[in-house]
C-alpha positions as CSV (number, residue, x, y, z in Angstrom):
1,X,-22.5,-1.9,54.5
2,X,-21.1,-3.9,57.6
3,X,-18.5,-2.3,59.2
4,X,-15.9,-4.4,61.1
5,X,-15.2,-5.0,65.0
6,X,-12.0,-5.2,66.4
7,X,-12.6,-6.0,69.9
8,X,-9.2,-6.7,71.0
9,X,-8.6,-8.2,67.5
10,X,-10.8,-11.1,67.9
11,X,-14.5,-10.2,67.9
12,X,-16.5,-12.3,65.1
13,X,-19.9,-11.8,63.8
14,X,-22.8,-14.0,63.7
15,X,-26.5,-12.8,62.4
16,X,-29.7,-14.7,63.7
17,X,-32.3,-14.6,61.2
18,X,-35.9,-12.7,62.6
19,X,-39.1,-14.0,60.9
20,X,-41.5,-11.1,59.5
21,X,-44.2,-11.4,62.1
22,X,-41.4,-10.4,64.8
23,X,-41.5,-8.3,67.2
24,X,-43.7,-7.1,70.3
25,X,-45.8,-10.3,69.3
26,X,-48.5,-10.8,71.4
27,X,-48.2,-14.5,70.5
28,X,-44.7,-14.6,71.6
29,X,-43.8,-17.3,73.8
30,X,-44.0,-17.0,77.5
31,X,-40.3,-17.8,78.1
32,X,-37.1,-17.8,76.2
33,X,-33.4,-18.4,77.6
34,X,-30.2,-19.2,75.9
35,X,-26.0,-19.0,76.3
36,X,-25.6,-18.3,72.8
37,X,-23.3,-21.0,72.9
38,X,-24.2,-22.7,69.9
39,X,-23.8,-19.8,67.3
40,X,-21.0,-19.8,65.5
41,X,-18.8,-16.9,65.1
42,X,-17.9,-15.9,61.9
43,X,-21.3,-15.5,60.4
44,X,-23.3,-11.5,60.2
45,X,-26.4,-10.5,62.6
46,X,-29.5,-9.8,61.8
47,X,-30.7,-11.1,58.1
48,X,-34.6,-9.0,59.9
49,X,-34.4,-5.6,61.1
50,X,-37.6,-3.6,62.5
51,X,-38.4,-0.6,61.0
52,X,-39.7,3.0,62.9
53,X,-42.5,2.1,61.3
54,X,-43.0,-1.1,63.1
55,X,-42.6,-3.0,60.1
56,X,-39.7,-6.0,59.0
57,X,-37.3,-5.7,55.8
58,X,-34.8,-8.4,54.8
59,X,-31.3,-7.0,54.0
60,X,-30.7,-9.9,51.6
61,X,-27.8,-11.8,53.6
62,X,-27.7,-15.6,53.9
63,X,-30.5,-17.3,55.5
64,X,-29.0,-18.8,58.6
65,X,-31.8,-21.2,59.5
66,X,-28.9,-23.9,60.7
67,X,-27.3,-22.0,63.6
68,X,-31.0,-21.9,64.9
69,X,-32.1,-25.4,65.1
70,X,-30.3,-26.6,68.2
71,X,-32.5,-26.7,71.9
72,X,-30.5,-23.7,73.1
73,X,-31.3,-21.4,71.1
74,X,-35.1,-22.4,69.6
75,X,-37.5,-19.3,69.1
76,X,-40.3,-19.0,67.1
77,X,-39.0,-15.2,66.2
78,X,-35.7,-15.2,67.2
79,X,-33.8,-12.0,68.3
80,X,-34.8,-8.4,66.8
81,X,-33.1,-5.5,66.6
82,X,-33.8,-1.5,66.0
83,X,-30.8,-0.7,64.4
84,X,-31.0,-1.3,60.9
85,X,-26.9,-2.1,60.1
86,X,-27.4,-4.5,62.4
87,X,-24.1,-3.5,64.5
88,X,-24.4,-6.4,66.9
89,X,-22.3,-9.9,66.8
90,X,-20.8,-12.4,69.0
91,X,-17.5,-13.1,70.5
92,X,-15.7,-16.0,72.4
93,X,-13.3,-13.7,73.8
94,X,-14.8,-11.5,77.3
95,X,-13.3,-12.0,80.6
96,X,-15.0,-15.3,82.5
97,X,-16.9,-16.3,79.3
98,X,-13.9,-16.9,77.4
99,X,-14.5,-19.8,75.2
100,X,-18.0,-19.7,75.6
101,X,-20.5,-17.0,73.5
102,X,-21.4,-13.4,74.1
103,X,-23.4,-11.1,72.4
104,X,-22.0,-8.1,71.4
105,X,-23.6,-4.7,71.0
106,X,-21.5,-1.2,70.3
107,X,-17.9,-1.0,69.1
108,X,-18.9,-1.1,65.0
109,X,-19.7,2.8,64.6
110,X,-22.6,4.5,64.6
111,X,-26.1,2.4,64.6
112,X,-28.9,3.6,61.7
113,X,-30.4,5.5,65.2
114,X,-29.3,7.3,67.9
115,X,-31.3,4.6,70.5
116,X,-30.9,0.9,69.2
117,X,-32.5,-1.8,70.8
118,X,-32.3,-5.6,70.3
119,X,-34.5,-8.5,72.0
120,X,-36.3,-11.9,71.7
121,X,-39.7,-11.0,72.2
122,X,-42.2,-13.0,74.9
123,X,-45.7,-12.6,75.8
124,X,-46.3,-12.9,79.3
125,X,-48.3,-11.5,82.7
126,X,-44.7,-10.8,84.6
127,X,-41.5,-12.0,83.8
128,X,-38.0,-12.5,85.7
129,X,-35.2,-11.6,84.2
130,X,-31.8,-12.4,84.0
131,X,-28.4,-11.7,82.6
132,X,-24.3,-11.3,82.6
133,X,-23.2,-8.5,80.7
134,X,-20.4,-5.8,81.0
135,X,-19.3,-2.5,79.4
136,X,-16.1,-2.3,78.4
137,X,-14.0,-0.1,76.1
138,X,-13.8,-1.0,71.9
139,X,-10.8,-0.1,69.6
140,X,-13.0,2.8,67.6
141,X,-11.1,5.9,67.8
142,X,-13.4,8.3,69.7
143,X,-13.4,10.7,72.8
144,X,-16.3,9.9,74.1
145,X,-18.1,6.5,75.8
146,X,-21.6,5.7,74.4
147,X,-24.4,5.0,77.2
148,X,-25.9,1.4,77.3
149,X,-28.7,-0.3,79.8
150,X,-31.7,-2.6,80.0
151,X,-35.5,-2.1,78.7
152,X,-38.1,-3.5,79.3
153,X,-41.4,-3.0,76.7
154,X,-44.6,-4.5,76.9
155,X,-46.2,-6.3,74.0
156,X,-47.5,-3.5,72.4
157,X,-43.6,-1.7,72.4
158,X,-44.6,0.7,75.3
159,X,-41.7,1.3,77.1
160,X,-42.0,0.2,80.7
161,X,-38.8,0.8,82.4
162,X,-35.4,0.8,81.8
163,X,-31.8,0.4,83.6
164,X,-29.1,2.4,82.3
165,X,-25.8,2.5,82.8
166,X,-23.9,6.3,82.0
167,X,-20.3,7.1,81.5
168,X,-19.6,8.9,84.7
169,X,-15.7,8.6,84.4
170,X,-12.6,6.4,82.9
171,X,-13.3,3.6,84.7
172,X,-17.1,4.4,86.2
173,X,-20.6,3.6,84.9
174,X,-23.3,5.5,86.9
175,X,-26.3,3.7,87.3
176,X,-29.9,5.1,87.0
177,X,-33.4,3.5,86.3
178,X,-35.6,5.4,84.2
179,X,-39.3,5.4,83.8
180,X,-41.7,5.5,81.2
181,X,-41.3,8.6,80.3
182,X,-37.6,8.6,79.6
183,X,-37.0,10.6,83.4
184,X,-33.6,9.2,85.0
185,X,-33.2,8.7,88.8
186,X,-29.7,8.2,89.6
187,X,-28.6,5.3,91.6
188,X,-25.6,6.8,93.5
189,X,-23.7,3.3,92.2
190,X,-21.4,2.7,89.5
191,X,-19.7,-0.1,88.2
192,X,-16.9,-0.7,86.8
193,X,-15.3,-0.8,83.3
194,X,-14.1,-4.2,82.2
195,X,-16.3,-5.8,84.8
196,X,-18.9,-8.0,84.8
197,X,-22.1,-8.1,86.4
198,X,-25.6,-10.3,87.0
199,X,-28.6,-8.2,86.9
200,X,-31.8,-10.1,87.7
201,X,-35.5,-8.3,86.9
202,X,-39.2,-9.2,88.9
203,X,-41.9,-7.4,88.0
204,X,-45.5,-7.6,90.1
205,X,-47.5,-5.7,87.2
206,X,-50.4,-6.7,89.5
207,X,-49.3,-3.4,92.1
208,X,-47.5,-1.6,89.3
209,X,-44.0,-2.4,90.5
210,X,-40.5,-3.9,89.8
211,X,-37.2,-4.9,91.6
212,X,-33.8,-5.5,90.2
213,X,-30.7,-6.9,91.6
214,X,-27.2,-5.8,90.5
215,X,-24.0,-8.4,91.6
216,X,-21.2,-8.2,90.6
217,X,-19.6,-11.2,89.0
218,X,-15.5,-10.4,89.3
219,X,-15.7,-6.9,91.6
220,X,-17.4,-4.8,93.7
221,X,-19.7,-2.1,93.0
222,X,-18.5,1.5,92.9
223,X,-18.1,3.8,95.0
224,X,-18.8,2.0,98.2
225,X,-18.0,-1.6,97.8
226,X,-21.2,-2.9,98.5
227,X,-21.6,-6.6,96.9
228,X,-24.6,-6.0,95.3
229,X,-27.1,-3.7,95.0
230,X,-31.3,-3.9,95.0
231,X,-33.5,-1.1,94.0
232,X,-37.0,-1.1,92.3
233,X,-40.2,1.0,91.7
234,X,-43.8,0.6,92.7
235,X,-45.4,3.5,90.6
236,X,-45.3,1.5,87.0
237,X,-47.9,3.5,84.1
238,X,-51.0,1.9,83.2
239,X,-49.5,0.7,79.8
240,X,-47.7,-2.1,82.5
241,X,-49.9,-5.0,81.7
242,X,-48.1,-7.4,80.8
243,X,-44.0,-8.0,79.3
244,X,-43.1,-8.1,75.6
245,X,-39.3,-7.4,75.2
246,X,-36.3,-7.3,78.1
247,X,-34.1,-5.3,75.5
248,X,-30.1,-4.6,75.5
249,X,-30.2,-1.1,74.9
250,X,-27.3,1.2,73.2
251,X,-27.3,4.5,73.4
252,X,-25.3,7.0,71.7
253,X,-24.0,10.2,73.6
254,X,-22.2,12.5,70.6
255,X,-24.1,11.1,67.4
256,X,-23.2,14.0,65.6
257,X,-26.2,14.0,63.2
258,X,-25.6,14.2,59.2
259,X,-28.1,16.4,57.3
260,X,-30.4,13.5,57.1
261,X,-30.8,13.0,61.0
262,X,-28.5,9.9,60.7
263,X,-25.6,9.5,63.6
264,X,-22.1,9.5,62.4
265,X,-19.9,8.9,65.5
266,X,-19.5,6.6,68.4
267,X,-18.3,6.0,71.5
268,X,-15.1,3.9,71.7
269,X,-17.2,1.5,74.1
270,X,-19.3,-1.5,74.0
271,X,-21.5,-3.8,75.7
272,X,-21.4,-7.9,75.8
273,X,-23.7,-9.9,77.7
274,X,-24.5,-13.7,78.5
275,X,-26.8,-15.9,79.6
276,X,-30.1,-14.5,78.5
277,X,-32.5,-15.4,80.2
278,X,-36.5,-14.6,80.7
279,X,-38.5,-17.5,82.7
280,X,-42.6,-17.1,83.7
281,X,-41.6,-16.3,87.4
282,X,-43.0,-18.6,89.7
283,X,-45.3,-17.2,93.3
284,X,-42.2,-18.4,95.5
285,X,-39.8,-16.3,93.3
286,X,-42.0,-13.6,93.9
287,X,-42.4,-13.9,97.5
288,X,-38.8,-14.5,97.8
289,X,-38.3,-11.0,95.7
290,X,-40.4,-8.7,97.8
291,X,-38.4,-10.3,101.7
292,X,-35.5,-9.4,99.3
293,X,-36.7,-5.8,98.9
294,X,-37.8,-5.5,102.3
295,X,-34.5,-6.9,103.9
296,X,-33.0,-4.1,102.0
297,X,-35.0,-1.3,103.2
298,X,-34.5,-2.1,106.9
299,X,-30.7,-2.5,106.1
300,X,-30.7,1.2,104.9
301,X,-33.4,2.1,108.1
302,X,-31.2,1.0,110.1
303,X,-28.0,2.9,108.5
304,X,-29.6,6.2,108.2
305,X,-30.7,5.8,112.0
């Protein structure tokens, strides 16, 4: 059954429908962007859900095939999500978006899964990446603060990569990016609670590697009040081949498990994010990534001499 969100009294729901074949499709577009500005609050997430078993199910709500015709938001499979309540929605109300659409994901309860993912999948050789989001605190009543990031997948669902975000204290997120394999490396950065931030994704699957941009959109990165921050990787697996899914990812810290393996708590936190967007990267954007990265790492040279 849905549960309700009362994000600051005046978070509404709206559910995209997900066609069957959705998923990691390998005949997924090769670009998707949107605002979400042309849903309509009001309406339920979701009417698809993936199964563990990599297959779809239809939870029987109305069809909303209207809410998806318009330019902005026109995908052959639409958005897909893990969690199988389908806990995510959309709100008008968040900080410099207000007015305009966000999605939202935490701040309902417990998801059907401890890790809960949600995506509109592409097919493609590398991928930029792009997005406004923020973590912020829900009106759940709950001691603890669930953990939320980024993931990217390729088209088979092998996890590539991820960015994650960790409550470090009341008003911190530590950041870390994770490999493969699930093994963090933390960032030394935070940011804050109730702020918003860009993040922006290259990948060069060619020489196994990625770089990501952090800015802040309304403050300054924690603890050092840096205005952005740049970091990377250039040791990606052999499944990085090519980029199925740039996933919002929710996390849950105390899911205090039922007898069935099913979480039962969550964090009185949340995550909202705008402007979605992943484009085929052009050569230039990648040239322009890598000076990026290497104007970086003489900047810190130089500090550490």
């Amino acid at each position: 059954m849905k549960r309700n969100l009362f994000f600051a009294g005046v978070c509404a729901l709206l559910l995209l429908q997900i066609p069957a074949q959705a998923g990691y499709a390998p005949g997924a577009p090769s670009a998707y962007s949107t605002t979400f500005d042309d849903l309509t609050a009001g309406n339920s997430l979701s009417n698809w859900v993936q199964l563990s078993n990599g297959s779809f199910t239809q939870d029987g709500g109305a069809t909303q095939t209207a809410s998806l015709s318009s330019a902005d938001l026109t995908h052959p499979y639409e958005w897909v999500t893990t969690d199988q309540y389908q806990d995510d929605g959309v709100t008008s109300a968040w900080g410099a978006y207000n007015g305009d659409k966000s999605v939202v994901m935490g701040g309902f309860g417990a998801p059907s899964a401890v890790e809960t993912e949600l995506w509109a999948p592409v097919n493609m050789a590398n991928a930029t990446f792009s997005v406004d989001f923020g973590i912020t605190a829900s009106s759940l009543s709950a001691s603890t603060q669930d953990i939320f990031g980024w993931t990217v997948r390729n088209t088979a669902g092998d996890k590539l990569f991820a960015i994650i975000f960790k409550p470090y204290d009341s008003t911190t997120y530590a950041i870390y990016k994770e490999n493969a394999a699930g093994v963090d490396v933390s960032l030394a950065y935070g940011i804050g609670i109730g702020s918003e931030y860009g993040l922006s994704i290259n990948t060069d699957l060619s020489n196994h590697s990625y770089s990501a941009t952090l800015t802040p959109l309304n403050t300054l990165l924690r603890p050092t009040g840096d205005p952005s921050l740049t970091f990377g990787s250039s040791s990606l697996d052999a499944n990085a081949t090519d980029i199925g899914a740039v996933a919002a990812t929710y996390i849950l810290s105390d899911p205090q498990l039922d007898g069935s393996g099913a979480p039962t708590n969550a964090g009185d936190n949340l995550m909202l994010f705008n402007n979605y967007a992943v484009p085929e990267p052009s050569s230039s954007a990648l040239v322009i990534g890598g000076l990026g990265l290497l104007a970086a790492f003489q900047r810190r040279r130089s500090s550490v001499r």
